[in-house]
C-alpha positions as CSV (number, residue, x, y, z in Angstrom):
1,X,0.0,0.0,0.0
2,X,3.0,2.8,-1.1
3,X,0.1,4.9,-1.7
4,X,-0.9,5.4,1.6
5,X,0.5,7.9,4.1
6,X,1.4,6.7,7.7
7,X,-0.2,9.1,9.4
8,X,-2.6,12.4,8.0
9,X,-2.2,15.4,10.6
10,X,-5.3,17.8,10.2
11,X,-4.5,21.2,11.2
12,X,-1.4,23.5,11.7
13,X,-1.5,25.5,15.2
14,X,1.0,24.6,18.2
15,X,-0.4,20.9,18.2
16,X,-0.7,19.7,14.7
17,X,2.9,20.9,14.2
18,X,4.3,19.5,17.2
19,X,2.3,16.0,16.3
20,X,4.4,16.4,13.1
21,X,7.8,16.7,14.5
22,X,7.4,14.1,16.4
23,X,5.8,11.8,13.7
24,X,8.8,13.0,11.4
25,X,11.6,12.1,14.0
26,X,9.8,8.7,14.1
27,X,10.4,8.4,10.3
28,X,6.9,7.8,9.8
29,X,6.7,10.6,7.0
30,X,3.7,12.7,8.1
31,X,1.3,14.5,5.3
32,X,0.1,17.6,6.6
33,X,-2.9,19.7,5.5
34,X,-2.4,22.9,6.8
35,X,-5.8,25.0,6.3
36,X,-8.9,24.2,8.0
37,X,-12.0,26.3,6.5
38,X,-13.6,27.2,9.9
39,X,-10.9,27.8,11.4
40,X,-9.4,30.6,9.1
41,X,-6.1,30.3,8.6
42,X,-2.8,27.8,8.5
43,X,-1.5,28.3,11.8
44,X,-4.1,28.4,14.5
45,X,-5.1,31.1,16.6
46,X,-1.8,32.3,17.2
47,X,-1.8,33.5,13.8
48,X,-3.9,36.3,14.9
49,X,-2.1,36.9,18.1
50,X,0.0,39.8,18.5
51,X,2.5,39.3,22.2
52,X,3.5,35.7,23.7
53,X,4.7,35.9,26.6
54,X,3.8,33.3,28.3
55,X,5.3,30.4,26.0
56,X,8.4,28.7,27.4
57,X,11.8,29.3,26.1
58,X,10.9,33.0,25.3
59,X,12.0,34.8,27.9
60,X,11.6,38.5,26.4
61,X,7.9,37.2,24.8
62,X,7.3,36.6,21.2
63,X,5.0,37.1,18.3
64,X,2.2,34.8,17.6
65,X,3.0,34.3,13.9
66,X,6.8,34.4,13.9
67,X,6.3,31.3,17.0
68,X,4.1,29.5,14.2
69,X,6.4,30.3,11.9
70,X,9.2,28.4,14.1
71,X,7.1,25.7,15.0
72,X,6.7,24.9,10.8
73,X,10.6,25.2,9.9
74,X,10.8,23.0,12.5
75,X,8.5,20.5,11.2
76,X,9.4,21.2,7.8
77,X,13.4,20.5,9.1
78,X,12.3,16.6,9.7
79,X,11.0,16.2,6.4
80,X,6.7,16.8,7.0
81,X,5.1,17.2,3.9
82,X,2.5,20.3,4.0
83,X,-0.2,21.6,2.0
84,X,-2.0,24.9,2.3
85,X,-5.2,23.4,1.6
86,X,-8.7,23.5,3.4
87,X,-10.2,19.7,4.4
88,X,-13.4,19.3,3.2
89,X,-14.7,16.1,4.1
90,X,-13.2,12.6,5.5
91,X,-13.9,9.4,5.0
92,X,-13.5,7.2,8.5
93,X,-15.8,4.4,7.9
94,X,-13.2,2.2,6.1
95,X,-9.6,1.8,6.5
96,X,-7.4,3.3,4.8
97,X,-9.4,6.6,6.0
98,X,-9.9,8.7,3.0
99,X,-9.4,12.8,3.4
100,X,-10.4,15.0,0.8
101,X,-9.2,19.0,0.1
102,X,-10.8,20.2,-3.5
103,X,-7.5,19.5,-4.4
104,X,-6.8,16.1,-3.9
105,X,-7.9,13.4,-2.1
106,X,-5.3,11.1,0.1
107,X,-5.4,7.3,1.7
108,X,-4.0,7.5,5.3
109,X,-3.3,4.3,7.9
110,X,-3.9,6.9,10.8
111,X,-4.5,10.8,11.1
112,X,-4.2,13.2,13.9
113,X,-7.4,15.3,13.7
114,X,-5.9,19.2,15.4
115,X,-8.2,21.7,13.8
116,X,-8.3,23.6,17.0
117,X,-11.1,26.1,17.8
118,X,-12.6,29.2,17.0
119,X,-13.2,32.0,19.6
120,X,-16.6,33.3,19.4
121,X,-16.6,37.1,18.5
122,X,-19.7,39.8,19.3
123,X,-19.5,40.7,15.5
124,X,-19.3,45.0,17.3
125,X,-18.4,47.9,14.2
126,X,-15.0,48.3,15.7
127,X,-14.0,45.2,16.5
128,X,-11.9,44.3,13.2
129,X,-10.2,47.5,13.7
130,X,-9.1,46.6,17.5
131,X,-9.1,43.4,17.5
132,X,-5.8,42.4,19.2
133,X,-5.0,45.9,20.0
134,X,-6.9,45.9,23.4
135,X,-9.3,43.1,22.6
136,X,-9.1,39.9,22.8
137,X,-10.8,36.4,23.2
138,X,-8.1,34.7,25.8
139,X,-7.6,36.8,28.9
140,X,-5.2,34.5,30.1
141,X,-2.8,35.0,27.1
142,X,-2.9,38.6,26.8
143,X,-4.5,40.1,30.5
144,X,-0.8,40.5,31.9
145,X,0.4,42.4,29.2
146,X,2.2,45.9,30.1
147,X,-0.7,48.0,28.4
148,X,-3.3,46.9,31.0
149,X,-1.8,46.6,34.2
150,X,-3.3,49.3,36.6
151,X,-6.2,49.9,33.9
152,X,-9.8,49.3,33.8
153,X,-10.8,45.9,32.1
154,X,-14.4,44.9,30.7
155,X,-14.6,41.1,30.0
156,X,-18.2,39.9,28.5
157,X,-20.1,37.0,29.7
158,X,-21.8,35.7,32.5
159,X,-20.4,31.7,32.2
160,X,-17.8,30.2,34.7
161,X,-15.1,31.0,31.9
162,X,-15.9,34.8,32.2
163,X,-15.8,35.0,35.9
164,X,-12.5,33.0,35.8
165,X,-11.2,35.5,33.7
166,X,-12.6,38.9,35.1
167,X,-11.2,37.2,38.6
168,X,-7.9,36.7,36.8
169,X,-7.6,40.0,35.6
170,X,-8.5,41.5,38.6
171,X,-4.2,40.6,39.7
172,X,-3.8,43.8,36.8
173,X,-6.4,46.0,36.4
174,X,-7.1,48.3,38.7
175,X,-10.9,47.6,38.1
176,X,-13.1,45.1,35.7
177,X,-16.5,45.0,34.6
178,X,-18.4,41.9,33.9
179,X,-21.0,42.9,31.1
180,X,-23.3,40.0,31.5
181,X,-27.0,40.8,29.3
182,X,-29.8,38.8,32.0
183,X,-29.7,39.8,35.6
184,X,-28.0,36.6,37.1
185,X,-25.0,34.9,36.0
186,X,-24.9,31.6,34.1
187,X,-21.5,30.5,35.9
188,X,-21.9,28.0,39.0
189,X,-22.5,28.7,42.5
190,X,-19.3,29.2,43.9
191,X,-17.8,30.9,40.8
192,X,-21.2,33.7,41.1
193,X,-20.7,34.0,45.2
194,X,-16.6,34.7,44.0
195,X,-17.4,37.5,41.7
196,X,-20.1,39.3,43.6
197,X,-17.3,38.8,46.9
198,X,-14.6,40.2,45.0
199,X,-14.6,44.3,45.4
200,X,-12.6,44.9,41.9
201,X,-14.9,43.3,39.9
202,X,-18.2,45.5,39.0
203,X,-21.0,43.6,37.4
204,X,-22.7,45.8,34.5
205,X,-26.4,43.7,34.7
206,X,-28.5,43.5,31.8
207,X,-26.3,45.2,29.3
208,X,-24.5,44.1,26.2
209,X,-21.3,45.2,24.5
210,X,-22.5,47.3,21.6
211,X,-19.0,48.7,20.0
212,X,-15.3,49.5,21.3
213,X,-13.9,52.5,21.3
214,X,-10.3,53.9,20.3
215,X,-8.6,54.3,17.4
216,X,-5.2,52.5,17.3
217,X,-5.8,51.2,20.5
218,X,-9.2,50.2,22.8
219,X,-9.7,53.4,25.3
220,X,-13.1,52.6,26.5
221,X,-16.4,50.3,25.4
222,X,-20.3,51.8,24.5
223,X,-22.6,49.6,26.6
224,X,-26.2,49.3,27.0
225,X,-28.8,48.5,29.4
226,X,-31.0,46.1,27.5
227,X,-33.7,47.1,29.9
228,X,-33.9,50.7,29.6
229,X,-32.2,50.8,26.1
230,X,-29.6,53.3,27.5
231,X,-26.5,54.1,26.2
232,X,-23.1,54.6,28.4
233,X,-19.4,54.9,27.6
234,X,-16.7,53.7,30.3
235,X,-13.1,54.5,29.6
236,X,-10.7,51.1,29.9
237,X,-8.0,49.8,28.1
238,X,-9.2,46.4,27.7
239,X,-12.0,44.3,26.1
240,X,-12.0,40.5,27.1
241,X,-14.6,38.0,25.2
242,X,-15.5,35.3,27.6
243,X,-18.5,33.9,25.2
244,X,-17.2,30.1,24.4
245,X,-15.6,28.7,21.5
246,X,-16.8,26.5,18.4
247,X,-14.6,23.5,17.9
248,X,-13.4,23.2,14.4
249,X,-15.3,19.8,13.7
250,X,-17.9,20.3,11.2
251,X,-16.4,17.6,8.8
252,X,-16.0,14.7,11.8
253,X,-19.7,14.8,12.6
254,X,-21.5,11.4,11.9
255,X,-17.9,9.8,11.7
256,X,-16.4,10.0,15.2
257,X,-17.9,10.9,18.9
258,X,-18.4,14.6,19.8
259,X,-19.2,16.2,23.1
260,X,-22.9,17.5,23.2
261,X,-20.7,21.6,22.7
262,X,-19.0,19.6,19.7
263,X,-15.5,18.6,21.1
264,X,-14.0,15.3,19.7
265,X,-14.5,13.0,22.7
266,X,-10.8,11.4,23.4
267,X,-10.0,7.9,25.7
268,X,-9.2,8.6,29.4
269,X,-5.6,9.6,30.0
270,X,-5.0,9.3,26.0
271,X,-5.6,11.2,23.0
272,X,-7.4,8.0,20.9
273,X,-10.5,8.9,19.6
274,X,-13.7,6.5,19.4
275,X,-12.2,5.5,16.0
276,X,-8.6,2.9,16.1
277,X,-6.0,4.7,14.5
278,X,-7.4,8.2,14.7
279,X,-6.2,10.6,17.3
280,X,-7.5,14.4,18.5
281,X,-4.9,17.1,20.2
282,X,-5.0,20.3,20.9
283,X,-8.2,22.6,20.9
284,X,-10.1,20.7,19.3
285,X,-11.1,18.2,22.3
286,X,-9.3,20.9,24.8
287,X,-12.3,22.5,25.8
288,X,-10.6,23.5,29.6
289,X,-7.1,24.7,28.8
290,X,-7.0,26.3,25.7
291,X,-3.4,27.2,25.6
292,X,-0.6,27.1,23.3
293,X,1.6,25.0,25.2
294,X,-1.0,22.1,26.5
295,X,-1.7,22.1,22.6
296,X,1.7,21.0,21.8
297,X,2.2,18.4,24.9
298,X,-1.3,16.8,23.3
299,X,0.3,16.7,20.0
300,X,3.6,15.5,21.2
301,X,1.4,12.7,23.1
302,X,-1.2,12.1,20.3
303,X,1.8,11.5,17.6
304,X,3.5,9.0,20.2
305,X,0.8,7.3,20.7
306,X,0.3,7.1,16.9
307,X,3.8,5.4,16.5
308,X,2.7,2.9,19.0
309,X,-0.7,2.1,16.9
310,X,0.7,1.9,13.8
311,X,3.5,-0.4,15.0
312,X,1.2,-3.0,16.9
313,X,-1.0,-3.0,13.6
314,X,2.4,-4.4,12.2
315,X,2.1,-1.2,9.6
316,X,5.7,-0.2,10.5
């Protein structure tokens, strides 16, 4: 079967790539499609990421697509094969899976599905414009950065992800507003009872975002009261979405186990998926972490583990 790859890695953000050094260095030759429709672009989410400073080995911080850029050379180095093409449908019914782009269609023994996710956006006039220049989707990534320590912070939602992060920003900003659009938060008990306990985060009740403000840079958010219909501009320097993510998985549906939210369901303490021989890292099933760096450990992990499947199937 010289016409079918070893291994198929879906995706090219921090896990896909890492799965494919690691595949490469195991001489198993990895074919890599590198665009995923949904998901935008080749690279992940870093690609629209300006400062990383919280990835290890970069001490003075780094830019989100020159680290992606690394992370390819680097696969590219071991000899990974890589298209710039969009998946748009697999085949996982029958083995050799079959994966299609419009361009070609190739036979794989095993893929590595890491199409990541995409962070949910409000859609707000300015938001294009400001986007990564005092907004952002990750307030983890970006909340310590220098330009909003000791500054007033707005994150929206009213989930347990959206009180984590305005609780998490709270160790810069000198104030943050929850904007939540109901009059009672969605997030558990004990995450509701730590917001309304903590005295530097304000909760904006009943309002929605309805644009950001600035023009290089965020300098404050319109708001309003979905009750009243009332308008009101607070200065800040930061604008933090806390509104979920959509997994990038629209192609595995029918084929392979999803959470009810969409996630590729993976074994216990593994990155197997309910189909032998295909394997999920990154984003994609990480619906908790989210970061750059448990991306690459799952592909690092879902590529070993790969190695190990493909030689008790006696394929190498």
């Amino acid at each position: 079967m010289a016409d079918v790859e070893n291994v198929v890695i879906i995706g090219s953000g921090p896990a896909g790539h890492t799965a494919a050094i690691y595949a490469a260095r195991a001489n198993l030759s990895p074919f890599m499609f590198e665009g995923y429709q949904a998901g935008g672009s080749a690279g992940g989410q870093l690609m629209t990421t300006t400062d990383v400073e919280n990835y290890p080995g970069f001490p003075e911080g780094i830019q989100g697509p020159e680290l992606m850029q690394l992370f390819r050379k680097q696969a590219e180095r071991f000899g990974t094969r890589m298209v710039m093409e969009d998946v748009v449908s697999v085949d996982l019914k029958q083995r050799p899976f079959t994966i299609k782009s419009d361009e070609r269609e190739v036979r794989a023994h095993s893929i590595i599905v890491a199409t990541g996710a995409t962070a949910k956006r409000m859609g707000v006039p300015s938001e294009s414009r400001l986007f990564n220049n005092g907004m952002s989707a990750c307030a983890v990534c970006d909340g310590a950065l220098p330009f909003f320590r000791n500054q007033p912070l707005m994150v929206i939602g009213g989930g347990d992800t959206a009180v984590e992060e305005a609780t998490y920003l709270t160790k810069f900003g000198s104030v943050v507003h929850l904007v939540h659009r109901r009059d009672q938060l969605r997030a558990s008990k004990i995450m509701q009872e730590r917001a309304l306990k903590n005295s530097k985060i304000n909760i904006m009740w009943n309002t929605v975002l309805e644009d950001a403000l600035g023009e290089q840079f965020v300098t404050g958010a319109r708001v309003r009261n979905v009750k009243t219909g009332e308008l009101k501009d607070v200065e800040l320097a930061g604008i933090f979405y806390a509104i979920g993510h959509t997994p990038n998985t629209v192609v595995f549906q029918g084929q392979i186990d999803l959470h009810e939210n969409g996630y590729i369901k993976v074994k216990h303490e593994s990155q197997e998926t309910s189909i032998p021989g295909v394997f999920a890292a990154g984003d994609v099933h990480d619906h908790k972490y989210r970061q750059a760096v448990t991306a690459a450990g799952s592909g690092c992990a879902a590529a070993l583990e790969c190695e190990r499947w493909l030689g008790a199937e006696g394929i190498i």
